[in-house]
MIZANU-414421 format. One record per atom (N, C-alpha, C): residue in one letter; z, x, y. Coordinates in steps of 0.001 Angstrom, whole numbers, plus 500000, padded with zeros to 6 digits. Each point is the difference from the previous one (the first is absolute). Last residue first. Example, Ala and Ser with C-alpha at 12.3 -4.5 7.8 and 13.67 -1.06 7.14 Angstrom:
2
(ronu S; (507080; 512850; 497750))
(ronu S; (500060; 500820; 501190))
(ronu S; (500730; 499230; 501090))
(ronu A; (499930; 500290; 494280))
(ronu A; (500000; 499110; 501190))
(ronu A; (500000; 500900; 501200))
***
This chain:
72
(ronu X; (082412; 591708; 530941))
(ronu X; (499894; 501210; 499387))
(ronu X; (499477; 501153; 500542))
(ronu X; (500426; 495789; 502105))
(ronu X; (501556; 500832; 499537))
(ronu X; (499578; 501094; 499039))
(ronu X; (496272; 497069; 501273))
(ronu X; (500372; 500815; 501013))
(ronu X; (501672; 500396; 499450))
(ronu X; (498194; 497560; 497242))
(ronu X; (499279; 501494; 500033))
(ronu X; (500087; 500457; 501061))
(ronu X; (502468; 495747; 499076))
(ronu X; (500077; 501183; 498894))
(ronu X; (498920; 501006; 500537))
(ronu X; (499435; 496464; 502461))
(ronu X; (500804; 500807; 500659))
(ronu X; (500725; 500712; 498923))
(ronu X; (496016; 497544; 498694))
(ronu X; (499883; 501049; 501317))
(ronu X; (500828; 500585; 500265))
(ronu X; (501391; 496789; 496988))
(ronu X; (498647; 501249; 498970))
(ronu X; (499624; 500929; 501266))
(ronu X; (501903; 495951; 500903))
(ronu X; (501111; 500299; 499452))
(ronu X; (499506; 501639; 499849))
(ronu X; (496835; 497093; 501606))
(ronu X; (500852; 500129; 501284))
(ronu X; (500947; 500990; 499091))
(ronu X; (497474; 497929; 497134))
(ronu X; (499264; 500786; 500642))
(ronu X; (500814; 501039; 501195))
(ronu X; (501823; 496277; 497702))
(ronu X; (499840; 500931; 499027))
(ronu X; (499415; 501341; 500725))
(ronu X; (499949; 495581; 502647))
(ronu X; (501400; 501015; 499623))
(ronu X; (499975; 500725; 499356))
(ronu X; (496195; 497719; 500080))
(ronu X; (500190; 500888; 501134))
(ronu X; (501190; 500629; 500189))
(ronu X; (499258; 496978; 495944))
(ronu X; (498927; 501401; 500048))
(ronu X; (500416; 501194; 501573))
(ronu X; (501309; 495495; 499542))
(ronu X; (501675; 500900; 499471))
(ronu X; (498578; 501499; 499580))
(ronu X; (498047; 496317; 502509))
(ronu X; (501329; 500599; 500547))
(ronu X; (500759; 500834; 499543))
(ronu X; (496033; 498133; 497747))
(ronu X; (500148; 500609; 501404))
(ronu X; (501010; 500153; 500520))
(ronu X; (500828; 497386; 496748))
(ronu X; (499585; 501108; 499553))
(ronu X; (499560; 501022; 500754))
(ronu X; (501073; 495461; 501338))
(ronu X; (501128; 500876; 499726))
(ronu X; (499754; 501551; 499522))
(ronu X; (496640; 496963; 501203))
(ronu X; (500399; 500407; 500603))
(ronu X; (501414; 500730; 499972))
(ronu X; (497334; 497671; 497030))
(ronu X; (499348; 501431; 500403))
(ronu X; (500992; 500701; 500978))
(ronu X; (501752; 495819; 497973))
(ronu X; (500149; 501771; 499027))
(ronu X; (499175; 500748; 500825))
(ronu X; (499541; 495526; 501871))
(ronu X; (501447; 501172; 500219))
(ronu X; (500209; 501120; 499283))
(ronu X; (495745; 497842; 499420))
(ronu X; (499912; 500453; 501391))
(ronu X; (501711; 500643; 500314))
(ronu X; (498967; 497574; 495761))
(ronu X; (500003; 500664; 499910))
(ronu X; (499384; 501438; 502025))
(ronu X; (502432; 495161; 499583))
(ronu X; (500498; 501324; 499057))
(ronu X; (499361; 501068; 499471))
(ronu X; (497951; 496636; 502515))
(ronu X; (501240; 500392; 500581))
(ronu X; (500287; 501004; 499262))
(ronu X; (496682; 497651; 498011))
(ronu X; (499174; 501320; 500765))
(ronu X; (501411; 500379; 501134))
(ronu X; (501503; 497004; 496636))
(ronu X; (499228; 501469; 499089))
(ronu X; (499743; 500682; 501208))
(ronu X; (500615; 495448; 501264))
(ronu X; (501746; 501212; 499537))
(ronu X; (499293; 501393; 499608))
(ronu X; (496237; 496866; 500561))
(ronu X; (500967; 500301; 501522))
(ronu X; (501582; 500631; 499287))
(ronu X; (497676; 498183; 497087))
(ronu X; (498954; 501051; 500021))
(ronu X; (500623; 500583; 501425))
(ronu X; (502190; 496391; 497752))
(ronu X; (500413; 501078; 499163))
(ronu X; (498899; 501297; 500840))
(ronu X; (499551; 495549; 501959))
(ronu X; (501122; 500681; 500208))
(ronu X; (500411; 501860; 499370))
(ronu X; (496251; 497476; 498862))
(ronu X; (499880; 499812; 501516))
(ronu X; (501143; 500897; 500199))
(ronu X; (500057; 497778; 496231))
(ronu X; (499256; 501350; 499582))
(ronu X; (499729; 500393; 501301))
(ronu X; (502316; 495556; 499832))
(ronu X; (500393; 501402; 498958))
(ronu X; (499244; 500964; 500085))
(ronu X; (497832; 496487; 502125))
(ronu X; (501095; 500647; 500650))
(ronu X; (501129; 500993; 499475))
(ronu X; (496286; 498151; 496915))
(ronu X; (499214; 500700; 501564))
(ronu X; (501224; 500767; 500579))
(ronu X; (501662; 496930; 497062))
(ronu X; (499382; 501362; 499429))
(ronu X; (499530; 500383; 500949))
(ronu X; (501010; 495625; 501425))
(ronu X; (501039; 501025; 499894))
(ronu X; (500237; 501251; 499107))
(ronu X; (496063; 497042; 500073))
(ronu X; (500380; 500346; 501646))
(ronu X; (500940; 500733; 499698))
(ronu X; (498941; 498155; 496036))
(ronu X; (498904; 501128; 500574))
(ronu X; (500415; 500609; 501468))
(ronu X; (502488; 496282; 498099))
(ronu X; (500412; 501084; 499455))
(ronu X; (498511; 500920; 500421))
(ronu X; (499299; 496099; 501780))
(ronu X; (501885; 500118; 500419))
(ronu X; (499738; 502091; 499580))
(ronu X; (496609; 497146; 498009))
(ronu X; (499483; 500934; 501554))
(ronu X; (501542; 500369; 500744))
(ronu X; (500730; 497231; 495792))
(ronu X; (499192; 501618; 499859))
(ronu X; (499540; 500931; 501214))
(ronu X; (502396; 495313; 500321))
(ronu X; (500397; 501314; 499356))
(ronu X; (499294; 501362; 500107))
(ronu X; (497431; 495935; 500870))
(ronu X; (500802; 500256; 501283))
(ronu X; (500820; 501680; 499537))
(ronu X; (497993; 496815; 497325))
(ronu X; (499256; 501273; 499846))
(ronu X; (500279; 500670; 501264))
(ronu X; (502609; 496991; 497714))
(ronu X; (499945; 500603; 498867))
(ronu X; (498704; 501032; 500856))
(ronu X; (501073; 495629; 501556))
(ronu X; (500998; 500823; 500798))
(ronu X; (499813; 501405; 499403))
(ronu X; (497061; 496517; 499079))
(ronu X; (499678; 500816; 501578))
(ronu X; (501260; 501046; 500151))
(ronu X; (500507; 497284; 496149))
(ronu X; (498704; 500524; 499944))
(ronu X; (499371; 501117; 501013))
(ronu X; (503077; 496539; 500113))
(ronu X; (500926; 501176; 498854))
(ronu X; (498802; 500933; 500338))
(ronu X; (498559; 495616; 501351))
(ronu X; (501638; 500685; 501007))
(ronu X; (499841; 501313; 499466))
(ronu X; (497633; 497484; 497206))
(ronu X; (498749; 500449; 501415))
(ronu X; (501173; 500867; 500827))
(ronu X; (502460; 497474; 496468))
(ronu X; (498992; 501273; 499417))
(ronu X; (499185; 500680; 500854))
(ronu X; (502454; 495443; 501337))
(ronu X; (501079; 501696; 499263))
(ronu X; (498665; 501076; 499839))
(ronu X; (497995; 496455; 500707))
(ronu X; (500076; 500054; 501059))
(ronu X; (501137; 501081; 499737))
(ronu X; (498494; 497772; 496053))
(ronu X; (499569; 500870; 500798))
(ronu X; (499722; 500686; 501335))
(ronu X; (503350; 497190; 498129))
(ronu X; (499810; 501144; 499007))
(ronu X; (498860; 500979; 500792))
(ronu X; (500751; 495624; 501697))
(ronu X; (501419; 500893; 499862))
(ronu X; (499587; 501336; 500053))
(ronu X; (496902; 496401; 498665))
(ronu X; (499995; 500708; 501214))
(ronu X; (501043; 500727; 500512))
(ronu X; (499919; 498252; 495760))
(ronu X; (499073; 500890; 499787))
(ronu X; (499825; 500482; 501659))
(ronu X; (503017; 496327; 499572))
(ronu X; (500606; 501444; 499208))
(ronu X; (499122; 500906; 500094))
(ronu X; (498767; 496017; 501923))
(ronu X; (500976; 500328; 500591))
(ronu X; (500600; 501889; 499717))
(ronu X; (497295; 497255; 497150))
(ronu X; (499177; 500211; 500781))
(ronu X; (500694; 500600; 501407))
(ronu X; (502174; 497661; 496334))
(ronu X; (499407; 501484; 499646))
(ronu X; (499342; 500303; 500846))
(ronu X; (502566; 496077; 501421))
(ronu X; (500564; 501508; 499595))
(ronu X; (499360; 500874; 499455))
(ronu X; (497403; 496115; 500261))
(ronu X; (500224; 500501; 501342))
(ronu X; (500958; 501202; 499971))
***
């Protein structure tokens, strides 16, 4: 009766362990998705603020460059 006790132990541990081992993986797939989700939303931020900084300091340059030739 204890072995029969033991072998149902055992494998009732193992069916447990079993389900939890594929739970993980869809865990870690989900939170890659959201890693790369994120990283793609910072990129298209950052790179929309360089345009726009760049536009700006182009129009100052520009602005700077007009009123040099009117003084001359």
């Amino acid at each position: 009766m204890k072995k029969f006790l033991g072998i149902l132990a055992i494998a009732g541990m193992l069916v447990a362990c079993n389900n939890a081992a594929d739970s993980t993986d869809n865990t870690k797939d989900s939170l890659d998705s959201v890693e790369k989700a994120q990283k793609d939303t910072i990129e298209n931020v950052s790179d929309r603020a360089k345009d726009s900084v760049d536009a700006k300091m182009d129009a100052a340059k520009d602005s700077v460059d007009a009123k040099d030739s009117l003084k001359k």
